[in-house]
C-alpha positions in Angstrom: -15.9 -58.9 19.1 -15.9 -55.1 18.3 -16.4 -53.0 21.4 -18.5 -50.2 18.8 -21.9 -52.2 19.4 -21.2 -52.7 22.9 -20.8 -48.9 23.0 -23.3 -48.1 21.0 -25.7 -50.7 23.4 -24.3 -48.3 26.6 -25.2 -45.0 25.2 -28.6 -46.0 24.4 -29.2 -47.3 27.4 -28.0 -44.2 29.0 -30.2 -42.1 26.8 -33.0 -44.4 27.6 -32.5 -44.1 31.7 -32.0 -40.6 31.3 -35.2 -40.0 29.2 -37.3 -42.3 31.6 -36.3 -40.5 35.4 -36.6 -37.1 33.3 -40.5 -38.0 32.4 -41.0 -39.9 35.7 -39.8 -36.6 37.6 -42.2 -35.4 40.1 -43.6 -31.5 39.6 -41.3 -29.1 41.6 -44.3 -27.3 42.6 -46.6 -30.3 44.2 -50.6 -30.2 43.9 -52.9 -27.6 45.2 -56.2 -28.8 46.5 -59.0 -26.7 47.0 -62.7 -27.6 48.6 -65.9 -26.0 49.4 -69.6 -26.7 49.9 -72.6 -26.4 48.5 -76.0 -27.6 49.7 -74.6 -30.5 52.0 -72.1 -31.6 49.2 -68.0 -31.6 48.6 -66.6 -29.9 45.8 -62.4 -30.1 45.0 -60.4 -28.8 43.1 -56.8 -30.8 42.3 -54.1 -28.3 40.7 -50.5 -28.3 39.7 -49.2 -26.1 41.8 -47.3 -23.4 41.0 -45.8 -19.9 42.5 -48.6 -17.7 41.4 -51.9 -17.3 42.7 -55.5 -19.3 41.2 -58.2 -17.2 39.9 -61.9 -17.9 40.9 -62.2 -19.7 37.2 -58.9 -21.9 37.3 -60.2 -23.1 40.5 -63.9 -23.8 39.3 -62.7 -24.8 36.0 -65.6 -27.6 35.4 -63.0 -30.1 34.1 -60.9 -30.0 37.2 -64.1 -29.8 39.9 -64.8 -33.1 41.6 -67.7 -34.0 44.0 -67.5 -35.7 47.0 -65.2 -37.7 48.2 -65.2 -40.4 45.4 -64.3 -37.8 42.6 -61.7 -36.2 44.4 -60.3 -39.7 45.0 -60.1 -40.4 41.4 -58.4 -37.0 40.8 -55.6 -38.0 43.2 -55.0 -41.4 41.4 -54.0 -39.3 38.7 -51.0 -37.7 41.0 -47.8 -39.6 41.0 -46.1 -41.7 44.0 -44.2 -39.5 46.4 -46.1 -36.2 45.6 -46.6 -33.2 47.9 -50.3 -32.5 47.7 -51.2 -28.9 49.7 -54.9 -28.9 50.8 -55.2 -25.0 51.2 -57.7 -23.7 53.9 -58.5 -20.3 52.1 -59.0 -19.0 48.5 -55.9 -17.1 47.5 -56.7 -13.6 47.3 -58.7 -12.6 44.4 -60.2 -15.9 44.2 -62.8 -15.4 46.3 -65.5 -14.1 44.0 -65.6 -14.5 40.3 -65.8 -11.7 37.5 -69.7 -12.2 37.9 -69.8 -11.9 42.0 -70.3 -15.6 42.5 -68.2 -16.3 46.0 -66.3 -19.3 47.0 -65.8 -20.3 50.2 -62.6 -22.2 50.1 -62.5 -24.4 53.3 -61.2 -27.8 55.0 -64.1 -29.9 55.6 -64.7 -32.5 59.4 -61.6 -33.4 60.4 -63.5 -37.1 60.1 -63.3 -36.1 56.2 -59.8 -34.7 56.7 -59.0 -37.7 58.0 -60.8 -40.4 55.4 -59.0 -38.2 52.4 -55.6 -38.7 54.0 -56.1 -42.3 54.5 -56.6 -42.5 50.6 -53.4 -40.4 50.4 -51.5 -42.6 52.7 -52.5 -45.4 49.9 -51.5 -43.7 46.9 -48.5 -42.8 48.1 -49.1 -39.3 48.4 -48.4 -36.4 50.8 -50.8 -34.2 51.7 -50.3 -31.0 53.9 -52.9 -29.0 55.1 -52.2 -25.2 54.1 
């Protein structure tokens, strides 16, 4: 039997592996999560993190704003395994009023809330830090 298939077999295999942990990798930067409230309801905010500061829009961004706690759950089904989720207490600065002078009042909610949004965490998997 030639031993070129049996390479050939090895180094696609290797590709493969490589290619899969690459794409499986989780984001350096974690997850921001942001929340407020507005007449007696929860709004979040799940973001990639990264090293820069949100604006007032990229936190309000209607396709990223989840009410109460069963859209914000369904955001963080969408984070992988083993993530670090922050769960920041104040708007980064500049975000605190838009262009148009709307404010946001970035906040952690009851620390009964706190606690039912870390139990869903602790289910997926996911780390969550308050900032």
């Amino acid at each position: 039997m030639s031993s070129k298939p049996f390479i050939a077999f090895l180094a696609a295999l290797f590709i493969s592996t490589t290619a899969l942990a690459h794409s499986t990798q989780s984001s350096t930067n974690g997850y921001e999560l942001y929340s407020w409230k507005i007449k007696n309801h929860w709004y979040y905010s799940l973001l990639p993190g990264t090293k820069r500061s949100k604006s007032y829009e990229e936190i309000t961004s209607a396709d990223l704003v989840k009410r109460d706690s069963a859209g914000l759950k369904a955001a963080l089904e969408t984070v992988p395994r083993g993530e670090v989720v922050r769960w920041m207490s104040d708007a980064p600065e500049g975000a605190g009023r838009s262009a148009s002078g709307k404010a946001l009042n970035i906040k952690h909610p009851s620390r009964t809330r706190i606690k039912n949004i870390k139990a869903i965490c602790d289910r997926l998997g996911i780390k969550l830090r308050l900032s």
